[in-house]
PAVODO-457289 format. One record per residue (C-alpha): x, y, z; residue number from 1. Coordinates in steps of 0.25 Angstrom, whole numbers, plus 5000, padded with zeros to 4 digits. Example, Ala and Ser with C-alpha at 12.3 -4.5 7.8 and 13.67 -1.06 7.14 Angstrom:
! residues 2
marpa east: 5049, north: 4982, up: 5031, resi: 1
marpa east: 5055, north: 4996, up: 5029, resi: 2
This chain:
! residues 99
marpa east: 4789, north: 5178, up: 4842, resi: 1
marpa east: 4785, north: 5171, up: 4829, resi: 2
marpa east: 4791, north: 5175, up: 4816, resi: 3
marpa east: 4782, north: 5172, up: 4801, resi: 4
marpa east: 4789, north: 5169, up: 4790, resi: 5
marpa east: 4784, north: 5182, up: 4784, resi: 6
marpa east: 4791, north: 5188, up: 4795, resi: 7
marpa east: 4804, north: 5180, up: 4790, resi: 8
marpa east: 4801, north: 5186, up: 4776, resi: 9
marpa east: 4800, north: 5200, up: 4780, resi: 10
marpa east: 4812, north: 5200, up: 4788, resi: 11
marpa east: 4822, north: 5191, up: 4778, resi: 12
marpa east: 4817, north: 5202, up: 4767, resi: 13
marpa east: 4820, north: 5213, up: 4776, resi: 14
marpa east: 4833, north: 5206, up: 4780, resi: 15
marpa east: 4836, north: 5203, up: 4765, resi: 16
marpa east: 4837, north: 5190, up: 4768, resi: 17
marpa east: 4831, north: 5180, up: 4756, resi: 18
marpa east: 4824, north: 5169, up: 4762, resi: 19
marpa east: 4816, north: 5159, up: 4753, resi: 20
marpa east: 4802, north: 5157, up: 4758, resi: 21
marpa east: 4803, north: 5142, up: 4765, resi: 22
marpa east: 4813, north: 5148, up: 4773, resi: 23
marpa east: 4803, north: 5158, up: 4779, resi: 24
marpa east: 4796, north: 5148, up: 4790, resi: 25
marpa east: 4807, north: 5143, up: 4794, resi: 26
marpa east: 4816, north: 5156, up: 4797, resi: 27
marpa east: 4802, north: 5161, up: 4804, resi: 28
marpa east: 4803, north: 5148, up: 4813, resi: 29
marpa east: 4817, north: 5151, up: 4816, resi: 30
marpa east: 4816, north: 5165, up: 4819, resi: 31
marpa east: 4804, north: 5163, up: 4827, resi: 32
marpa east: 4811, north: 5153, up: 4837, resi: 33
marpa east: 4822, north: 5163, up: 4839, resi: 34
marpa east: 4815, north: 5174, up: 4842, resi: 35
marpa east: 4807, north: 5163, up: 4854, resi: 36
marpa east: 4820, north: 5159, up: 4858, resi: 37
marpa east: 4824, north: 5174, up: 4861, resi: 38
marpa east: 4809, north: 5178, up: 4868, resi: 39
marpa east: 4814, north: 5168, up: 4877, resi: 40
marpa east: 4826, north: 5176, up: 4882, resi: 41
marpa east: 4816, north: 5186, up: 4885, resi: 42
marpa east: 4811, north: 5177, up: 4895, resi: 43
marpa east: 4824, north: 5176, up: 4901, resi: 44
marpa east: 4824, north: 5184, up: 4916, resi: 45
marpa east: 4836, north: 5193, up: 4915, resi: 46
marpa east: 4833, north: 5200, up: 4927, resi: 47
marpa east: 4847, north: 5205, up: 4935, resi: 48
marpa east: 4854, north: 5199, up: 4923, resi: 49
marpa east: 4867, north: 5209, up: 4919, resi: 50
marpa east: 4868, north: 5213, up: 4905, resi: 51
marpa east: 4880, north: 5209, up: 4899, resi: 52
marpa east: 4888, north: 5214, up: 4887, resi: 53
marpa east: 4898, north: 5204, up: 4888, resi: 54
marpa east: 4901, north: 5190, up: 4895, resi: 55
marpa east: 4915, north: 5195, up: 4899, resi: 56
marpa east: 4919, north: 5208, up: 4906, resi: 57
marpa east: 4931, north: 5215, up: 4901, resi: 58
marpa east: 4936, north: 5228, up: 4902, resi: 59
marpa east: 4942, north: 5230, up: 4888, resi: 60
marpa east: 4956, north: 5240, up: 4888, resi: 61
marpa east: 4955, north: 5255, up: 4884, resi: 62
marpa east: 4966, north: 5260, up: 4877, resi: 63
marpa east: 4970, north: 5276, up: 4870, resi: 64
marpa east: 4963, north: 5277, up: 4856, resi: 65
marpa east: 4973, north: 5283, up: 4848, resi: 66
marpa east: 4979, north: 5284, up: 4834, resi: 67
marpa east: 4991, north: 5279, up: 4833, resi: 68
marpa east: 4999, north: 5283, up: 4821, resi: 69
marpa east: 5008, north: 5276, up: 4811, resi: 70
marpa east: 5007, north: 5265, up: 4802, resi: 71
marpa east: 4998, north: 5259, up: 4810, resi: 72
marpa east: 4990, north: 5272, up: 4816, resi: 73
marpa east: 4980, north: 5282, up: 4810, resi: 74
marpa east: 4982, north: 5294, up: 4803, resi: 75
marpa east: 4986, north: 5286, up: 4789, resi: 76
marpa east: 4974, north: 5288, up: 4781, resi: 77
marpa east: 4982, north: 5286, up: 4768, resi: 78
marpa east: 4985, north: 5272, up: 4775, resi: 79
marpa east: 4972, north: 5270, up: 4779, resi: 80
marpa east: 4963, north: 5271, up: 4764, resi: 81
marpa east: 4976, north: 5265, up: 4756, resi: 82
marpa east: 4970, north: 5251, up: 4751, resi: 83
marpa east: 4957, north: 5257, up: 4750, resi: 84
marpa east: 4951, north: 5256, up: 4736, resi: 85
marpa east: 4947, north: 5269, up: 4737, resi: 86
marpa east: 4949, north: 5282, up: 4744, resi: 87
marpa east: 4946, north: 5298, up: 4746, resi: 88
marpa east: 4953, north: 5307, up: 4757, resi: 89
marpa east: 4957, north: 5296, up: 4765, resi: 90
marpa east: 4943, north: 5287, up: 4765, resi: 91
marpa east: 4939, north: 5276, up: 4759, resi: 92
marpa east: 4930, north: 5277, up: 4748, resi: 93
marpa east: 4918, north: 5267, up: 4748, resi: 94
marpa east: 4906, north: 5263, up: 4738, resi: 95
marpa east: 4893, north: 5271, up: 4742, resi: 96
marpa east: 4885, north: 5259, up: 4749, resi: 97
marpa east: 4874, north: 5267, up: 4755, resi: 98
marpa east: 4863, north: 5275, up: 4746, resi: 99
């Protein structure tokens, strides 16, 4: 799959990426030799090949979830929000980031 420079500028614009304009060509070389490198693991014959999630098998350790209570436990809101800047009813207060 061949990329175009034009296609680098669309994509750095959507990706609010500044790229100046001699740098164009050569990202578009780059990206389309990668995407070549990755058609070629389609070509790869997978067939009876196990999935994998990981190299190693483990069985990780199950354990009770509970609240333990304390100093270190739950159940201390007042604890919890003390060195926040700012707080109401026990939650932090934030700046609006989202219109």
């Amino acid at each position: 799959m061949a990329i175009d420079k034009d296609t680098v500028r669309k994509v750095a614009h959507l990706a609010r990426i500044a790229e100046p304009e001699e740098r164009l060509e050569p990202l578009a070389k780059e990206i389309s030799g990668i995407l070549g490198w990755i058609e070629q693991l389609n070509e790869v014959d997978v067939e009876g090949v196990e999935a994998m999630t990981s190299t190693v098998s483990m069985e990780l350790p199950m354990r009770e979830d509970v609240t333990l209570d304390g100093p270190t436990g739950g159940h201390q809101p007042d604890n919890v929000v003390a060195n926040a800047p700012k707080t109401e009813d026990h939650f932090f207060v934030v700046p609006k980031v989202v219109e």
